[in-house]
Each structure stands twice: as structure tokens, then as C-alpha cells.
C-alpha positions as CSV (number, residue, x, y, z in Angstrom):
1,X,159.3,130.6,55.7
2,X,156.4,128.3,54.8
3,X,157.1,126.0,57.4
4,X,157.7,128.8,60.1
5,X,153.7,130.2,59.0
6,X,152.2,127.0,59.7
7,X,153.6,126.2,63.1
8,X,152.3,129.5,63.8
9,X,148.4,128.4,62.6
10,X,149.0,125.4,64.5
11,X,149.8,126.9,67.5
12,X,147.0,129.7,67.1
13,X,144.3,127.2,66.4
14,X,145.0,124.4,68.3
15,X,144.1,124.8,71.9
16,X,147.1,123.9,74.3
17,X,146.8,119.9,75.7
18,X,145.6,120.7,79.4
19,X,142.4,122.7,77.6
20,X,141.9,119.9,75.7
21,X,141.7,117.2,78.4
22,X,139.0,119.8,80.5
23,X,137.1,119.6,77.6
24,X,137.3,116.0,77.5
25,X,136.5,115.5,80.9
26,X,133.3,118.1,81.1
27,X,132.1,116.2,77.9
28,X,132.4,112.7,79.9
29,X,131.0,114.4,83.1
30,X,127.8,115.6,80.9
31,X,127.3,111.6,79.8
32,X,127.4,110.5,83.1
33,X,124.8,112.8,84.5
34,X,122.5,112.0,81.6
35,X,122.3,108.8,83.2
36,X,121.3,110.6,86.1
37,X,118.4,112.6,84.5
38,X,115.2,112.9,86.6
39,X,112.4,109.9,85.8
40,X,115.0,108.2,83.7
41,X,114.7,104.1,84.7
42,X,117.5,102.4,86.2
43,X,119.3,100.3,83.6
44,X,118.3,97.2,85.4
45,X,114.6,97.8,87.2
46,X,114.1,95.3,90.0
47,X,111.8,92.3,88.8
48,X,107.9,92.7,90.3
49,X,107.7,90.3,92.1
50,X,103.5,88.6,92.2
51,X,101.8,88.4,95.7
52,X,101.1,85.1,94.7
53,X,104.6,84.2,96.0
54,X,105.4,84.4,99.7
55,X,107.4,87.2,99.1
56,X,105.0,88.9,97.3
57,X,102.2,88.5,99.6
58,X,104.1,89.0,102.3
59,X,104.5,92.7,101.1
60,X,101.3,93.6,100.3
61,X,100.4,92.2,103.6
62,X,102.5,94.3,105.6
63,X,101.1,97.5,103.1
64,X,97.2,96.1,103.9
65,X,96.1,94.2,106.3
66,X,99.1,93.9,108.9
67,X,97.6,97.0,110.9
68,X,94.1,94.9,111.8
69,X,95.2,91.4,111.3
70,X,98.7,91.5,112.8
71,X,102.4,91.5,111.3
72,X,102.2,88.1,110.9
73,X,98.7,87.2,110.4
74,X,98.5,87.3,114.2
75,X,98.1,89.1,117.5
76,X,96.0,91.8,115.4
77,X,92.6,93.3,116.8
78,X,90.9,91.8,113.8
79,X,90.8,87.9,113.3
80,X,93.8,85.7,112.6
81,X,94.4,85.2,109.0
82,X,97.6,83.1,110.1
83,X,95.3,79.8,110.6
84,X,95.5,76.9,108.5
85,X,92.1,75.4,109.1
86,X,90.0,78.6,108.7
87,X,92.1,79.1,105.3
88,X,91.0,75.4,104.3
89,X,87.3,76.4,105.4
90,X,86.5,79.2,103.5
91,X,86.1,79.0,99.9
92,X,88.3,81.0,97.7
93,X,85.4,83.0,96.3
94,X,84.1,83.8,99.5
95,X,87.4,85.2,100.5
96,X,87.6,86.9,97.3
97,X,84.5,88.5,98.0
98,X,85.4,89.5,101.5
99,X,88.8,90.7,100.3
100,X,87.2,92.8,97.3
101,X,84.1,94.5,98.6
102,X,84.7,93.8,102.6
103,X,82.5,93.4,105.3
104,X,79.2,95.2,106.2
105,X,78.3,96.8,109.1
106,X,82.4,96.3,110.2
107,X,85.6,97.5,110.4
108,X,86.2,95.6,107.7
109,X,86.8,98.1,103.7
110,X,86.7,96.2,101.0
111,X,90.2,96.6,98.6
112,X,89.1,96.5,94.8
113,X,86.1,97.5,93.0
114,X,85.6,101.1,93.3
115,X,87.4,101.5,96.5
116,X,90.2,104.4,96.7
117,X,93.5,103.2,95.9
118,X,92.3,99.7,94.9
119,X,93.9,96.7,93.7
120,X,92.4,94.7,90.5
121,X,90.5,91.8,90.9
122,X,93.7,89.6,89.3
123,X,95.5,90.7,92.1
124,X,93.4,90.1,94.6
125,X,93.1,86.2,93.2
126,X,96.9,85.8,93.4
127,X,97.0,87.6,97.0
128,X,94.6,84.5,97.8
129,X,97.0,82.3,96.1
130,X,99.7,83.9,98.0
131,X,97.8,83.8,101.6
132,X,97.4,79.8,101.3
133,X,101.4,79.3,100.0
134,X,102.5,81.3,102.7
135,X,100.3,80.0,105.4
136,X,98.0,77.1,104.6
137,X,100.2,74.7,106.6
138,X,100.9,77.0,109.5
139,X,99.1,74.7,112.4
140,X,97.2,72.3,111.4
141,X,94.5,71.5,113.9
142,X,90.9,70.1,114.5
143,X,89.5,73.2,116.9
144,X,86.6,73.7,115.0
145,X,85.4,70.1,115.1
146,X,84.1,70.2,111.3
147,X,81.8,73.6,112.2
148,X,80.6,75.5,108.8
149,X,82.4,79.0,108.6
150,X,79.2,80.0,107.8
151,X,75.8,79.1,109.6
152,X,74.1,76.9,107.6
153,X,70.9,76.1,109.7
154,X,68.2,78.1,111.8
155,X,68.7,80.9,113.8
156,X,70.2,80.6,117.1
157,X,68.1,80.2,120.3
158,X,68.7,83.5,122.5
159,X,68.2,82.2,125.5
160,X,70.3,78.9,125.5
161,X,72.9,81.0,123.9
162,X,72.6,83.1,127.0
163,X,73.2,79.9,129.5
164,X,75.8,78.5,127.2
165,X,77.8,81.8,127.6
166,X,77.9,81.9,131.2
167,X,78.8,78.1,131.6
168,X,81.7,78.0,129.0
169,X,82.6,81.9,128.3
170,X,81.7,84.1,130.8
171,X,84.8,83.1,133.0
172,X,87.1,84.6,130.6
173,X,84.7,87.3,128.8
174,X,83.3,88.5,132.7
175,X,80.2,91.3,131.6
176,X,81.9,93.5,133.8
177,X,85.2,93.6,135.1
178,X,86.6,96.3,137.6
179,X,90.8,96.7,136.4
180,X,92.8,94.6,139.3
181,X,94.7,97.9,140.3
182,X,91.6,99.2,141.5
183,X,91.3,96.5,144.0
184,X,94.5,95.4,144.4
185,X,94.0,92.1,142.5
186,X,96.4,90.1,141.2
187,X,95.9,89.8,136.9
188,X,94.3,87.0,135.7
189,X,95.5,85.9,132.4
190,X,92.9,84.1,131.3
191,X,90.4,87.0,131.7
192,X,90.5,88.2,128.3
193,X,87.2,91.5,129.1
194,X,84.1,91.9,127.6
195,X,82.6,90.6,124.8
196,X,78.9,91.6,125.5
197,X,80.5,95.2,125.5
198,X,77.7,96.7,122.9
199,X,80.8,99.4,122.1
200,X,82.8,96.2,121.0
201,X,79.9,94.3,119.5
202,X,78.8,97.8,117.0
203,X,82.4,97.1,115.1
204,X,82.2,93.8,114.6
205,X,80.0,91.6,112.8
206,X,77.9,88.3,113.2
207,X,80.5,86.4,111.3
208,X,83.3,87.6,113.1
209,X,82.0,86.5,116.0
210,X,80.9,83.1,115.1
211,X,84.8,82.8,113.5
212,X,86.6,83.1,116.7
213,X,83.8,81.1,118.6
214,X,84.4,78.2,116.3
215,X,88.3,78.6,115.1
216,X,89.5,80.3,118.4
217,X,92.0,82.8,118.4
218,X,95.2,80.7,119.5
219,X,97.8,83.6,119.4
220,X,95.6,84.7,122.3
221,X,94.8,81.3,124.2
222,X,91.6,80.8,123.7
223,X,90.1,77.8,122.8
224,X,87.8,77.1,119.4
225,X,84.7,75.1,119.2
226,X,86.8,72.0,120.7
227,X,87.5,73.4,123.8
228,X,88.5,72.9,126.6
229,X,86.7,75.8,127.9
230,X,86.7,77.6,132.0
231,X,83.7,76.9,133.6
232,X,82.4,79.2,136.4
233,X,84.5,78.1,139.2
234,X,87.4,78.2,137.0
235,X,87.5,74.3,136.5
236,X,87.7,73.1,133.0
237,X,85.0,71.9,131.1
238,X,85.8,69.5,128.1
239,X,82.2,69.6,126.8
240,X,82.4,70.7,123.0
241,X,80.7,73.2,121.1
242,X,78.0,71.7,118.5
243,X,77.0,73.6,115.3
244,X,73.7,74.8,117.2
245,X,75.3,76.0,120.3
246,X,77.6,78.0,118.3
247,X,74.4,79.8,116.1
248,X,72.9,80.1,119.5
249,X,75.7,81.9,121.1
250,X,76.0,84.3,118.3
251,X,72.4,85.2,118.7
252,X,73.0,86.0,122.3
253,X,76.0,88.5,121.6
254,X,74.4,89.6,119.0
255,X,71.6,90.7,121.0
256,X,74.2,92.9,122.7
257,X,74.9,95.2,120.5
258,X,72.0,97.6,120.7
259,X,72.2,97.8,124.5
260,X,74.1,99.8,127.0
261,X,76.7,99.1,129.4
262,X,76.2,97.2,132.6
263,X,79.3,97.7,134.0
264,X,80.7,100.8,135.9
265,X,81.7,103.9,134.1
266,X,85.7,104.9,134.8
267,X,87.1,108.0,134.5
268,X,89.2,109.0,131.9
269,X,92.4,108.9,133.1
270,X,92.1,105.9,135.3
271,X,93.2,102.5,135.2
């Protein structure tokens, strides 16, 4: 009789074996979607990797600077970081400086300081670090001839920068230049438009210009202070570029930039 009673508990307060495994199995469910818990890390975060690495910089890179400067530090409307002789030229300060607080009166913003979205001065060092492991040894070459990044003397001469320009620039730069559909002309390559645009010359600064006289800009074929450069009649001249014909050329273009355009106006809409 005893015996007989407690089978009966047993089987009143014990649930039957297929409830008991649901339980079990919402209880392991509920464990597994902790783990699943919004803002909860990963068990293993992926490592940060510094910009001081290629990797790194490459990153930041594409995130920063690849929309002026070009995917790969080339072929970009602003000038080719991607150049191992202007990256041994300029001193790490200065680009630090450039990096941090940009360029004045260009399209150039300036990416730590105060600036929105900012990145701390540390990282901007190691960025630097990363820019010259990555591509420091790209090309070496000798196309500025030893020319400071920076002018270091007088003032350019206006007026010989003016004759300089049309001897060893002017047939690749023309002041104006009518689009060969218009004419039915077959393109010229070389002819790479205005540069004494004052539209052009407003977004860019002195030092820009005087970086792609003297370093070139190979990813688009043209030549730096070296040469060889297209004379008039499309010959080549081999004449170099000396420190004071660059200054003086920069004083010309710069002269530029508070005029208007010479060349004829085309509709919107046309080639």
C-alpha cells in the first residue's frame, strides 16, 4: 500500500521525460542567445591593427585621402602621394603639419586638431610611418634634380616665368584649347588643358604647384624638373629646370589666379 502511494507522487510530481527534455532544450536555447545579446563583444575581437603597418595605412588611406590623392596614391586630382622622392624630400614634421592642420587657401582640410571627426596627433605620426613603409621605395628617381620642396630663395621673376612657360609648358598646358570634337581633331595625348585656368588656379595653392613642376606627376606623363619637356613645335627640349626657373614659374601661374578666362566660353551641355 505504501509502495503503491508513492509511485503515485512520483508519477504526479515528476513531469513525463519528453517535458523534461523541452525544458532542457529552451534552457540551452536561452544560453545560446545570451551570447547573442545586442552590444555584447565577440569572444575573440579582431586585433587593431596600427596605420603604421602597410595594412593599416593602407585602410585609413582608402577611408581619407584615396578620394583626392587616388586609390593608390595615384591618378587622383590632388598630387601623388605614391612618390618615393617627394616622400624622402619633405620632412616628417612638415608632413605632419600638412596632414594635421592642412593646407590654406586649398582643397586641402587638415585631419586632427579640432577638425570634425579627427584623428589624434599619435595617429597621424604612425600614418607617416605607415606612408613611407608602404611607399618610400615605390620609384626611385632623380626628376627633381635636387630642387627644395619648398622655395628657399627670392621671389620668382614674373616675366621670365612667363617666357619659360611658353617654351617648356605651354605645349601641353595650351591657355586655351577648343575640345577636338569641335573641330574634328584628332586627341592629342600629351595635351593635358589649362593650367593658367584662374578657376583651376583659386583651388590650388603655390606649393602645389611648385610640387608637380619640380616632382612631376608621372601617373600622368609629365615630366618633373628634369625634363624632357615639349617645346613649341612639339620637338623635345632636354634643357632642365633650375631652382630659379621653377620660383619663377610659380610666380607666373600664380599671377593667374585673380584673372579671367581668355579662352572661349562653351555651352553647357557641349563637348
Amino acid at each position: 500500500m505504501i509502495r503503491s502511494e508513492s509511485n503515485h507522487l512520483r508519477r504526479r510530481f515528476l513531469a513525463p521525460a519528453s517535458l523534461r527534455l523541452a525544458i532542457a532544450a529552451a534552457a540551452a536555447m536561452g544560453f545560446v542567445g545570451c551570447d547573442r545579446l545586442p552590444g555584447k563583444p565577440p569572444p575573440n575581437p579582431a586585433p587593431v591593427i596600427s596605420v603604421a603597418t602597410t595594412a593599416g595605412f593602407e585602410g585609413m588611406w582608402a577611408e581619407r585621402c584615396s578620394g583626392c590623392h587616388g586609390a593608390d596614391g595615384q591618378m587622383g586630382a590632388g598630387f601623388p602621394m605614391r612618390n618615393a622622392e617627394y616622400l624622402k624630400a619633405v620632412p616628417d614634421a612638415a608632413m605632419f603639419s600638412i596632414i594635421r592642420d592642412g593646407v590654406p587657401s586649398s582643397r586641402m582640410p587638415g585631419f586632427g586638431g579640432d577638425a570634425i571627426g579627427g584623428v589624434s596627433d599619435e595617429t597621424i605620426r604612425d600614418f607617416i610611418k605607415g606612408m613611407h613603409v608602404t611607399w618610400a621605395e615605390s620609384d626611385p628617381s632623380n626628376d627633381s634634380r635636387g630642387i627644395a620642396w619648398r622655395p628657399t630663395g627670392a621671389a620668382g621673376d614674373l616675366d621670365r616665368g612667363a617666357t619659360i612657360f611658353a617654351a617648356k609648358c605651354a605645349a601641353c598646358h595650351p591657355a586655351e584649347q577648343v575640345a577636338p570634337t569641335q573641330k574634328g581633331m584628332a586627341i592629342d595625348e600629351l595635351v593635358a588643358g589649362s593650367v593658367t585656368d584662374p578657376f583651376y588656379l583659386r583651388l590650388v595653392s603655390d606649393q602645389h604647384l611648385r610640387s608637380n613642376i619640380v616632382f612631376g606627376r608621372k601617373d600622368l606623363g609629365m615630366p618633373g624638373a628634369a625634363g624632357p619637356f615639349r617645346g613649341p613645335d612639339g620637338g623635345e627640349v632636354t634643357t632642365p629646370l633650375e631652382a630659379a626657373d621653377v620660383a619663377d614659374l610659380v610666380a607666373f601661374l600664380a599671377s593667374k589666379r585673380n584673372t579671367w578666362p581668355s579662352g572661349p566660353e562653351v555651352e553647357d551641355g557641349a563637348p
